[in-house]
C-alpha positions, 0 to 999 in steps of 0.5 A: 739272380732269379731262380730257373723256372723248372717245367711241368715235366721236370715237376713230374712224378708217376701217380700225381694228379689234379683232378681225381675224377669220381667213380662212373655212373654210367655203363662202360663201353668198348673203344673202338680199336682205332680210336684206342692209344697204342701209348700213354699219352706224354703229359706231366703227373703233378698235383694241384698244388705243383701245378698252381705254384707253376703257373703263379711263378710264370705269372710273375715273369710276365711284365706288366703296367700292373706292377712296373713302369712301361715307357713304351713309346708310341704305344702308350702303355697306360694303367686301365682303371679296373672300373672299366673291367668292372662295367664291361662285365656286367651282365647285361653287356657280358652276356648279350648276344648280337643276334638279340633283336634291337629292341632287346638291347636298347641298353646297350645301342644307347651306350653306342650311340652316347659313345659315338656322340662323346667321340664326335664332340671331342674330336669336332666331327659330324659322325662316328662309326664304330665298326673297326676292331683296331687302330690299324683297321680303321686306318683302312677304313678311312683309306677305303672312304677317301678311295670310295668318295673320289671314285663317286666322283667320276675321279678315278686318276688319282693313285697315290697317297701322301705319307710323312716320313716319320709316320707309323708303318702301318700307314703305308701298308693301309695305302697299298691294301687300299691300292694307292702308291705311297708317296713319302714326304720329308720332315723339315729341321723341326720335325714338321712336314716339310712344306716346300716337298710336300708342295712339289708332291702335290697334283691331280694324281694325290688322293690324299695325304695321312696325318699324325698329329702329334706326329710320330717325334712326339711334336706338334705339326706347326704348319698344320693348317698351311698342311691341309689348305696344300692337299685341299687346293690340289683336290685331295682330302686328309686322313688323320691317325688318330694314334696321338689324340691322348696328347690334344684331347680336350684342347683340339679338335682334329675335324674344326682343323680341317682334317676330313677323316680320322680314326680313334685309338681307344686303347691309347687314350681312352683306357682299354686294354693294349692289343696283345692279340686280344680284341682292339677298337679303332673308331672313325670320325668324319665330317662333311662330305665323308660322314655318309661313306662311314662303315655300318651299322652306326647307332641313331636315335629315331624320333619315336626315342628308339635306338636303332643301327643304320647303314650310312647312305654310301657306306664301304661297308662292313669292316668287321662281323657285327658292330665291333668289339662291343666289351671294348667299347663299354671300356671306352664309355666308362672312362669318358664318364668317370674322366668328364670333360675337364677330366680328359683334358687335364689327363692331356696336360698330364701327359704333355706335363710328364714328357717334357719334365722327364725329357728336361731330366735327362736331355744333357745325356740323351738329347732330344733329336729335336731340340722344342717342346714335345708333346705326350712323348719325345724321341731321343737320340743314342749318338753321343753314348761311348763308341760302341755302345748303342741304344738297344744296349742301354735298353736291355739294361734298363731291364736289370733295374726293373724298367721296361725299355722305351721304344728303340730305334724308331722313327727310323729317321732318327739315329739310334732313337729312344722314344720315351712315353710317361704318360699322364698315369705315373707319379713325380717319384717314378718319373725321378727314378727312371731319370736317375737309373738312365744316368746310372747306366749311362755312367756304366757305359763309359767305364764297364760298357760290357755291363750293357752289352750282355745285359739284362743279367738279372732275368731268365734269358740275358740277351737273345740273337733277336734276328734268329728269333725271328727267323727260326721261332722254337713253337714247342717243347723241344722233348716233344720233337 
């Protein structure tokens, strides 16, 4: 059992500092009375020590791919090579400004414009812009594109928007912040779009449809082609989540399919940091008709060899202050580099290898819903564990063995869902030991199934009314209220 983590102020003793500040060497002035405390102010008195020793203790609480395995599944929780970090500090990218004239930076609009190019080649489309800051904004973007080409058109009556049903949530939110209806498609007994719903959805009034693909179980849409051909006929255009691409990278190519628009998530495959709340990159592609819709500026090369940035000729716009989160994509660019183009595909095999060898591991315990192939991540169901035990409990567990617990309960279409995503980052052993662990807890849920249900027993907090959590979030120090 880990020892409590004593606050700041139970650390506390009058008279303690860590910071003595030197003698003034200016004048002393008077405070304004009203400016003046009537009380000292209620901070902890700790030295520098005390203070470093916290912080270090609540640094090692935080869970990270730095130090465990993290299966998260969907949000591909891979290592980022610190050569990145490396690159995106360095001086001449740190600490240019974005008001700095073109010519100044011709550097760095290089590094743009070689970016775009190596994102297009990968992904078999014309033109990539790198406005959006995140994967669920350059959802949007390629909603707002779709939108923007039809009403070019004169083609204003079409109003909604295909959706699988196993698609990501942030799919239907896009749809609707763009102003269409979302229609939801069925997955068929394989976990495709089923063709025969999708047919019947299909009329004058589609706008379009949003894949994923790999879709959300983790699969390979088998009909994909039939797919895009059945919402092309009806005259609407398709929109590919690029959320998945680190399962096909280097082996398909998204835009030579047929999709008309597509966003990158560069912190799923190529490297950068995961969100948090921190800065993201969400790149678009589009080819044909769409590319002169793409949000601006883009980076070109002009014939005189110079770099410049260039609002595309029917443009939606700006999507975000300036040209992205530019320290991101000097991630991005560093990992292709460093991958090469044989590198990028193998880490793809990688990925694809790593998930099907840990599903075969433990598929006679958690079946996978559906019974192929996967491709850089599965989805298993919770169903056959003992009556009264569920996924989440097999989940919180998992944490008292020192592994973060997978994706639980979702895709919703999938009863007591376990999605799991190795990715192509971890060794054989790891992937071993997380098959042995789940057998272990598996087995306890059979003959100690309380184990699971007040797990994790290890940690500083055991399990948490997660609906109150919600509901009603304690935001500050309770000896502050």
């Amino acid at each position: 059992m880990q020892s409590k983590v004593s606050s700041l102020w139970e650390l506390s003793s009058p008279g303690r500092r860590v910071v003595q500040t030197p003698s003034s060497d200016v004048p002393k002035a008077e405070l304004p009375a009203q400016l003046a405390r009537k009380e000292d102010a209620d901070l902890p008195e700790v030295s520098e020590l005390d203070l470093i020793r916290h912080y270090t203790r609540l640094s090692t609480l935080n869970y990270s791919i730095d130090t465990r395995f993290y299966p998260l599944g969907s949000c591909t929780m891979k290592y980022n090579p610190r050569i990145n970090e490396q690159t995106a500090r360095m001086a001449g990218f740190a600490a240019s400004h974005p008001y700095t004239p073109v010519q100044m930076v011709q550097g760095n609009l290089e590094l743009m414009y070689s970016l775009q190019q190596g994102l297009g080649e990968l992904s078999g489309f014309d033109s990539v812009s790198l406005q959006p800051a995140a994967g669920a904004q350059g959802e949007l973007t390629g909603v707002l594109m779709i939108k923007k080409y039809h009403q070019s058109r004169g083609d204003t009556g079409r109003t909604h928007f295909l959706i699988p049903d196993s698609a990501h949530g942030t799919n239907p939110a896009s749809v609707a912040m763009a102003g269409f209806t979302a229609l939801e498609v069925s997955s068929d007994k394989r976990g495709n779009i089923d063709l025969d719903h999708l047919k019947s959805l299909c009329d004058s009034s589609i706008a379009g449809i949003m894949i994923t693909n790999p879709n959300t179980l983790g699969l390979f849409e088998e009909n994909i082609l039939e797919v895009l051909q059945t919402v092309h006929d009806c005259g609407g255009l398709v929109y590919g989540d690029g959320a998945n691409l680190n399962a096909i990278m280097g082996i398909v190519k998204p835009g030579e399919l047929g999709f008309d628009v597509m966003h990158f998530n560069l912190h799923k495959t190529f490297s950068t940091p995961h969100g948090g709340g921190g800065p993201g990159a969400g790149p678009v592609g589009a080819g044909g008709a769409l590319r002169d819709f793409l949000p601006g500026p883009i980076a070109t090369l002009s014939s005189n060899g110079q770099y410049e940035l260039v609002q595309p000729k029917k443009s939606i716009g700006r999507l975000k202050t300036f040209y992205g989160n530019f320290g991101v994509l000097v991630r991005a660019y560093t990992y292709l580099l460093s991958q090469g183009g044989s590198g990028l595909r193998e880490s793809s095999e990688n990925a694809v290898l790593s998930a099907n060898y840990l599903m075969g591991l433990v598929k006679d315990i958690l079946p996978p819903w559906y019974d192929r192939a996967c491709m850089h991540e599965f989805v298993s169901s919770g169903e056959n564990l003992p009556d009264g035990i569920h996924t989440m409990d097999l989940a919180k567990r998992l944490i008292d063995y020192g592994f973060h617990p997978p994706t639980v309960y979702f895709p919703l279409i999938v009863p007591e869902a376990l999605m799991v995503e190795p990715t192509e980052t971890e060794s054989v052993e790891t992937l071993d030991a997380f098959a042995a662990v789940l057998r272990e807890i598996v087995k306890e849920s059979k003959v100690n199934p309380e184990l699971l249900h007040d797990a994790p027993h290890q940690e500083l907090v055991s399990r948490l009314d997660e609906v109150m959590a919600v509901r009603k979030p304690i935001l500050k120090n309770p000896k502050s209220s």
